[in-house]
C-alpha positions in Angstrom: -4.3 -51.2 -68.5 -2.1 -49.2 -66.5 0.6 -46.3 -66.5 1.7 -44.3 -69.7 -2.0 -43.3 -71.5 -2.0 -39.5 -71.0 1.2 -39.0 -72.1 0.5 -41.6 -75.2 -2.3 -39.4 -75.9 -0.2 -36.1 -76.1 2.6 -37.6 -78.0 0.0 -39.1 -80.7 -1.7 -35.4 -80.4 1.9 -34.2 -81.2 2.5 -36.4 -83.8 -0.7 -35.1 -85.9 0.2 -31.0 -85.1 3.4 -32.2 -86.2 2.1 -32.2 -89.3 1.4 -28.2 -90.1 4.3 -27.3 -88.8 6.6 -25.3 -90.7 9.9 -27.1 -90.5 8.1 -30.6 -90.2 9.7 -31.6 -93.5 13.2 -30.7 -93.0 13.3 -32.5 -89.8 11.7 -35.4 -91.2 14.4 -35.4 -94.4 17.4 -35.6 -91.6 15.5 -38.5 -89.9 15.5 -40.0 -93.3 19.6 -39.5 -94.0 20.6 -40.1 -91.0 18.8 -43.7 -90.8 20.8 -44.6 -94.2 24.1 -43.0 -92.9 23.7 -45.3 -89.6 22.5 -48.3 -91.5 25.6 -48.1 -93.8 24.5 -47.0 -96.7 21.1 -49.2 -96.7 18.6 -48.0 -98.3 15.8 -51.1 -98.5 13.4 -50.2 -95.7 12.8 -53.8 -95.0 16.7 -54.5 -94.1 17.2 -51.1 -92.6 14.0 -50.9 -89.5 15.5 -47.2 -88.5 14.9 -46.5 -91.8 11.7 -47.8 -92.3 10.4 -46.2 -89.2 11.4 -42.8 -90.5 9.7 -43.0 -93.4 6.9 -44.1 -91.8 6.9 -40.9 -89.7 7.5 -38.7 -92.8 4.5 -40.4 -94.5 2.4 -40.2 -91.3 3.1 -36.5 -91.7 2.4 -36.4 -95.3 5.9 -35.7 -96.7 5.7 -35.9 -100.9 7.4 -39.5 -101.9 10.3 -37.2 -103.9 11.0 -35.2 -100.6 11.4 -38.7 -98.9 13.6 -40.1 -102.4 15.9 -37.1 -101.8 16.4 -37.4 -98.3 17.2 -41.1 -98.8 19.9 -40.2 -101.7 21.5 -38.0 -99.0 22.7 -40.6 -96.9 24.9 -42.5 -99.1 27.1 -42.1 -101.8 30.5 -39.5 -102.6 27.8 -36.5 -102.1 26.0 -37.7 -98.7 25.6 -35.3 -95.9 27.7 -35.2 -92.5 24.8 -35.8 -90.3 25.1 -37.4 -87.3 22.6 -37.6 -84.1 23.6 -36.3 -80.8 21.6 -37.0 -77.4 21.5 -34.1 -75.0 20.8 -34.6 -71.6 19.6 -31.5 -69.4 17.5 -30.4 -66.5 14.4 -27.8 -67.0 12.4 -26.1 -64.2 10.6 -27.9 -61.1 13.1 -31.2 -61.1 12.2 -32.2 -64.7 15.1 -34.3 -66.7 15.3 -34.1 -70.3 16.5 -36.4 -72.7 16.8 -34.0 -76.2 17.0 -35.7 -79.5 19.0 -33.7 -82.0 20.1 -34.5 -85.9 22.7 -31.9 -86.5 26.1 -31.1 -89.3 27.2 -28.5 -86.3 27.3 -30.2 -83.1 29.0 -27.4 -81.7 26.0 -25.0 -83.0 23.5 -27.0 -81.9 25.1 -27.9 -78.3 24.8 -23.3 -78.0 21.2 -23.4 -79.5 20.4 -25.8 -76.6 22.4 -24.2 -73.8 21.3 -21.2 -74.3 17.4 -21.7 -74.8 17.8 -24.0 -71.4 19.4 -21.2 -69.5 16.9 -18.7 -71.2 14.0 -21.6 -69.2 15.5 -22.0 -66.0 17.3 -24.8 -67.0 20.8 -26.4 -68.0 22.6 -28.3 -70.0 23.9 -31.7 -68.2 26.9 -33.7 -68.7 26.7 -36.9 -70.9 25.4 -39.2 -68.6 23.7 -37.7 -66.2 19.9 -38.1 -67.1 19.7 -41.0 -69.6 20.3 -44.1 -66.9 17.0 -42.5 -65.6 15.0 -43.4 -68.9 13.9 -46.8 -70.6 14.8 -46.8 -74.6 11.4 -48.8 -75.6 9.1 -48.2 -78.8 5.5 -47.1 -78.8 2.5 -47.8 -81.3 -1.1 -46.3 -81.0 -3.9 -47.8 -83.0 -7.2 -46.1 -83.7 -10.2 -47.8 -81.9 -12.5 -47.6 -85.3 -9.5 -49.8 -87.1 -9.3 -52.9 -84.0 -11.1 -54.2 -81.1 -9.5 -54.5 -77.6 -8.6 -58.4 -77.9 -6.7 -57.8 -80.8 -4.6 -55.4 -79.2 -4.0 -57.3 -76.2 -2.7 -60.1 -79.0 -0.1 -58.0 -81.1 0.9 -56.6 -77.6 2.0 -60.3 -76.2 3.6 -60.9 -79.3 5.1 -58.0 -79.2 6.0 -58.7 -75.1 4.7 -55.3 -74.4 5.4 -54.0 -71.2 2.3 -51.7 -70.7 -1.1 -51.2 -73.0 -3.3 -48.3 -72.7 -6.3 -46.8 -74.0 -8.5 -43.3 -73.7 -11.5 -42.3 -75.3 -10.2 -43.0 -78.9 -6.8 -45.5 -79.2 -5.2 -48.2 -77.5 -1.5 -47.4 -76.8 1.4 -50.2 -76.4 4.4 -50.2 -75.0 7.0 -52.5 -76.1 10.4 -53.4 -76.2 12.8 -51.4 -78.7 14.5 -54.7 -79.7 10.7 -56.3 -81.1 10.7 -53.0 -83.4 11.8 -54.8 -86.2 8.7 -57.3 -85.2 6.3 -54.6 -85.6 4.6 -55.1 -89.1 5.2 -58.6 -88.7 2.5 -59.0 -86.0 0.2 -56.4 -87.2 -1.6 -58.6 -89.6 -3.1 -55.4 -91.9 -4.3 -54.0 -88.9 -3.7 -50.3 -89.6 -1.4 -48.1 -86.4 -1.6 -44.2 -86.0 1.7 -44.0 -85.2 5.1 -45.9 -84.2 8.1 -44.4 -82.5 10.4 -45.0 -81.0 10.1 -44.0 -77.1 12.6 -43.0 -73.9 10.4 -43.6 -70.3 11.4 -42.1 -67.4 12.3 -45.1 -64.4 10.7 -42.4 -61.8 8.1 -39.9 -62.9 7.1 -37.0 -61.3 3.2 -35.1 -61.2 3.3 -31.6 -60.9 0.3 -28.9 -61.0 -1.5 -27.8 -63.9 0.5 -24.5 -64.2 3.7 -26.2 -63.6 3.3 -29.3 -66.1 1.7 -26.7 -68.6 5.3 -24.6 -68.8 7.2 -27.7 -69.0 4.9 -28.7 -72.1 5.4 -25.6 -73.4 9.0 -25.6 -73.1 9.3 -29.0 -74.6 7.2 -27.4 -77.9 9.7 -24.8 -78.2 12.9 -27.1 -78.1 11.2 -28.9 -80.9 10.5 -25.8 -83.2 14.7 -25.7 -82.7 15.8 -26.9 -86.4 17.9 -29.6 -85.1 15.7 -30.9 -82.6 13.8 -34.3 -83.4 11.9 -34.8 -80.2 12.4 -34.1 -76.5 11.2 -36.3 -73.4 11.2 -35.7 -70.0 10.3 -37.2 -66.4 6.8 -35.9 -66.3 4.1 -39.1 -65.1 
């Protein structure tokens, strides 16, 4: 077991504060529209895996069944939102790349928001293009260590032909291809996962000092508090 586990363990970490947060509905209610916009209008989450994963996440988070109905109702139909996700690509402080998920109906609104909190941080906005070849598009599932032993982890990840599986003090963490995400449930055999996302790694991270990697951290939580921003990953190892 090799490579990704403290930064597993911060986004699982994230993923449960995710849930007191203020806004965390609203952002979940997009992921949900958005997955039935892009799926054409598909609303079964067992032909529509985008779908499914978001309301996983929204469930994960607690999100009331009718929040999750309404969202879904959104995304089709004569009255369906204009939604659409945008991928911004930008630079922060200390050589750090950013890769800045974004659900928005203003793309020209939330492109400013961005700019400007970047500049605000020492940072800027890139051009389309010039940080995403540096990531890997791959999906991520942590599973509790009270819900399934180390040999059946090291199972679902072959299976799954993970490319890296972790583990600290708590979960196991795997690392597999986005295209087995649709496979997911299909290998878990009831075993119960924290959480599944999908993931962006970075082909060449970088370690920086404590101080450093704590105001990158920090930056990345405010992005996120940005009502249009999903979730933000960077080059940090």
């Amino acid at each position: 077991m090799s490579g990704h586990s403290k930064w597993a363990n911060i986004k699982r970490k994230k993923g449960v504060n995710d849930k007191i947060k203020a806004n965390v509905f609203a952002k979940m209610s997009h992921l949900i529209t958005i997955a039935v916009i892009e799926g054409g209008g598909i609303i079964d989450p067992v032909n529509n895996v985008k779908l499914r994963l978001a309301m996983d996440k929204a469930k994960f988070s607690n999100m009331p069944k009718e929040n999750i109905k309404r969202a879904i109702e959104k995304g089709f139909g004569p009255n369906r939102i204009m939604l659409k996700e945008v991928i911004y690509e930008g630079f922060g402080p200390y050589g750090v790349f950013l890769l800045i998920l974004s659900t928005t109906d203003n793309s020209n609104r939330t492109t400013s928001e961005i700019r400007n909190f970047l500049e605000k941080n020492s940072g800027k906005l890139g051009t389309q293009g010039s940080v995403a070849y540096l990531f890997k598009k791959c999906a991520f599932v942590s599973f509790q260590k009270t819900e399934v032993n180390e040999e059946a982890v090291f199972k679902i990840g072959e299976e799954l032909q993970a490319f890296d599986i972790n583990e600290d003090e708590s979960h196991f963490f795997v690392f597999f291809p986005f295209n087995n995400f649709g496979l997911l449930k299909t290998h878990l055999n009831n075993i119960k996962y924290d959480l599944a996302e999908i993931d962006y790694l970075p082909s060449t991270p970088i370690v920086l000092d404590s101080d450093k990697e704590k105001r990158i951290l920090d930056i990345v939580e405010a992005l996120e508090d940005l009502d249009d921003v999903q979730r933000v990953f960077t080059n940090l190892g």
